[in-house]
C-alpha positions as a Python dict, from the first residue, in 0.01 Angstrom:
ca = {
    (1, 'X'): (0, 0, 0),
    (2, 'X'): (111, 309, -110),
    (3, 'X'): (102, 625, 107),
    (4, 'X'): (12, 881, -217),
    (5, 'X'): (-354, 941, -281),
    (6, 'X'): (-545, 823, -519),
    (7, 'X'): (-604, 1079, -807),
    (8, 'X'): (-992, 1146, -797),
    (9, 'X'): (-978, 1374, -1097),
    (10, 'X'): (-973, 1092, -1321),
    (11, 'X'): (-1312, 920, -1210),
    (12, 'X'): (-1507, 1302, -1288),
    (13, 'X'): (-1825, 1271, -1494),
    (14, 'X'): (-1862, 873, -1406),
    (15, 'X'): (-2211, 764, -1274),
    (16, 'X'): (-2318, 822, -936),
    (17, 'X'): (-2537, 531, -931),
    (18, 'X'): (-2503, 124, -1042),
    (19, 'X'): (-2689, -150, -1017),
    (20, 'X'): (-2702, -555, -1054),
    (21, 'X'): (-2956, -748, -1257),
    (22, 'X'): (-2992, -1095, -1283),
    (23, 'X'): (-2994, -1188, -1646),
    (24, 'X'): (-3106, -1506, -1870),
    (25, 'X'): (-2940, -1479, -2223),
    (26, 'X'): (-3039, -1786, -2435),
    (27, 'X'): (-2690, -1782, -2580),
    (28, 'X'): (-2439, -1699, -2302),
    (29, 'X'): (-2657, -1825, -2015),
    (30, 'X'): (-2720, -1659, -1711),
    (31, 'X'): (-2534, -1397, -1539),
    (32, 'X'): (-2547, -1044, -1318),
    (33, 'X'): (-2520, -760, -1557),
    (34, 'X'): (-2420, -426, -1384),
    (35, 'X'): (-2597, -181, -1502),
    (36, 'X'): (-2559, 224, -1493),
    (37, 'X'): (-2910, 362, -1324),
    (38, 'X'): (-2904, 696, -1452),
    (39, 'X'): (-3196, 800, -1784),
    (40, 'X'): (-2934, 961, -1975),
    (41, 'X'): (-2690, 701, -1938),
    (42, 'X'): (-2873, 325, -1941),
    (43, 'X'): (-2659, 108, -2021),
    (44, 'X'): (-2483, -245, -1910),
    (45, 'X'): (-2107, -183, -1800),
    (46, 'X'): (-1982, -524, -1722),
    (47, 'X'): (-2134, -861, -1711),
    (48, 'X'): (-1979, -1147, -1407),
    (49, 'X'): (-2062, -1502, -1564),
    (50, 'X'): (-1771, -1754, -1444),
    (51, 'X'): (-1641, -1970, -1763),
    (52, 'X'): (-1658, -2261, -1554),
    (53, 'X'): (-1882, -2400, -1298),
    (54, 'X'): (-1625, -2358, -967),
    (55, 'X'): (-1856, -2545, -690),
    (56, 'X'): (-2041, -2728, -942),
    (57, 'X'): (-2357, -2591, -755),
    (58, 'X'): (-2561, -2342, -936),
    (59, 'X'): (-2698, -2197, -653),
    (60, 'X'): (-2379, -2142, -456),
    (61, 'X'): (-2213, -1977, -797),
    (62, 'X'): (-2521, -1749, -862),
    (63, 'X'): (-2435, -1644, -458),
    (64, 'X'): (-2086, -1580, -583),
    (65, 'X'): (-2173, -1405, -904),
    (66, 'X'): (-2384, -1191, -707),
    (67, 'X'): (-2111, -1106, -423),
    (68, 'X'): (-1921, -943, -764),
    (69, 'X'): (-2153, -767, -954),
    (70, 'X'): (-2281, -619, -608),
    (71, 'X'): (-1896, -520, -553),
    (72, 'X'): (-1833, -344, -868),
    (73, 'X'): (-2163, -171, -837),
    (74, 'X'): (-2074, -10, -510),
    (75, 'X'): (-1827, 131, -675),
    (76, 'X'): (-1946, 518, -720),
    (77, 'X'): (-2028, 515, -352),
    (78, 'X'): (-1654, 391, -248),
    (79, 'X'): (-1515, 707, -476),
    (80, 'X'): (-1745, 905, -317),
    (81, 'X'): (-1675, 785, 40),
    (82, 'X'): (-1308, 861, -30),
    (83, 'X'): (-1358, 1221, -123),
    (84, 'X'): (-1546, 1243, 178),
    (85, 'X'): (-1272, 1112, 334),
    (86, 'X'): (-946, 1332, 147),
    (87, 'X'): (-1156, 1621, 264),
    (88, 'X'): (-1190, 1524, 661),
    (89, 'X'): (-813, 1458, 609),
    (90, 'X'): (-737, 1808, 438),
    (91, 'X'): (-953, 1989, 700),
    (92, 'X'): (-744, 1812, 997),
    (93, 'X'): (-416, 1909, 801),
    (94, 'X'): (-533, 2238, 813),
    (95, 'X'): (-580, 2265, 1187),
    (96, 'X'): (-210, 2134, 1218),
    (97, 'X'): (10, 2458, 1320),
    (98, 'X'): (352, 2360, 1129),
    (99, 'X'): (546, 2426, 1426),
    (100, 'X'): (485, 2114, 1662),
    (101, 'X'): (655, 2319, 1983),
    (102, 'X'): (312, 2473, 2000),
    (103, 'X'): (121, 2195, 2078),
    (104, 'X'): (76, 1969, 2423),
    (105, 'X'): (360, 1722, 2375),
    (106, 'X'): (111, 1441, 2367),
    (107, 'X'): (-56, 1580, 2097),
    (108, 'X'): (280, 1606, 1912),
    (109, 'X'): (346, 1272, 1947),
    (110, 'X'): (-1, 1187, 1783),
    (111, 'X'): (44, 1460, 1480),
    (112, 'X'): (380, 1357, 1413),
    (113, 'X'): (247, 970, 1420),
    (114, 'X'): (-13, 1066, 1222),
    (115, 'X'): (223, 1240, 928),
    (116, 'X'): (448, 914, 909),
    (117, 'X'): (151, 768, 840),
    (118, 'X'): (-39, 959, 583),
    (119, 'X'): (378, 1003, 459),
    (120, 'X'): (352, 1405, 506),
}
């Protein structure tokens, strides 16, 4: 794991909203499609079908296929959670006086813990 952020500018103008579907294609069988839930935008993304039957229980791989699509579906709300999260970061930073003398020595001890961390 890698202490830079993750560049957020790059995921601008994706949907804010996905969704699974179970699907029955006559010719490539059964799957989850997820699907972007927005009017202007209504379209599959990505389909999770396994090539193979795994457990060789269709039940237990529909489970499975379903523990995916619902994973790459959540992903709008994980970017958005990490923005969330950047900012709460950003708004601590910015409480941080630069000069650690300042501060109750205990305190230091947590900000400068807290910079190795986030690599400041």
């Amino acid at each position: 794991m890698s202490n830079e952020r993750i560049d957020l500018t790059r995921f601008e103008g994706l949907p804010k909203k996905m969704e699974i579907k179970w699907h029955e294609h006559p010719l490539y069988g059964a799957r989850y499609l997820v699907q972007i839930s927005e009017p202007e935008t209504p379209w599959a993304v990505g389909a999770i079908a396994p090539d193979y039957e795994p457990h060789g229980v269709y039940a237990k791989d529909k489970i499975e296929q379903e523990k995916v699509a619902k994973m790459f579906a959540s992903t709008p709300d994980l970017i958005a959670e990490l923005k969330r999260c950047y900012r709460v970061i950003e708004d601590i930073e910015s409480m941080i006086p630069d000069n650690h003398e300042e501060i109750d020595p205990v305190l230091s001890d947590i900000l400068s813990e807290c910079h190795r961390l986030l690599g400041m």
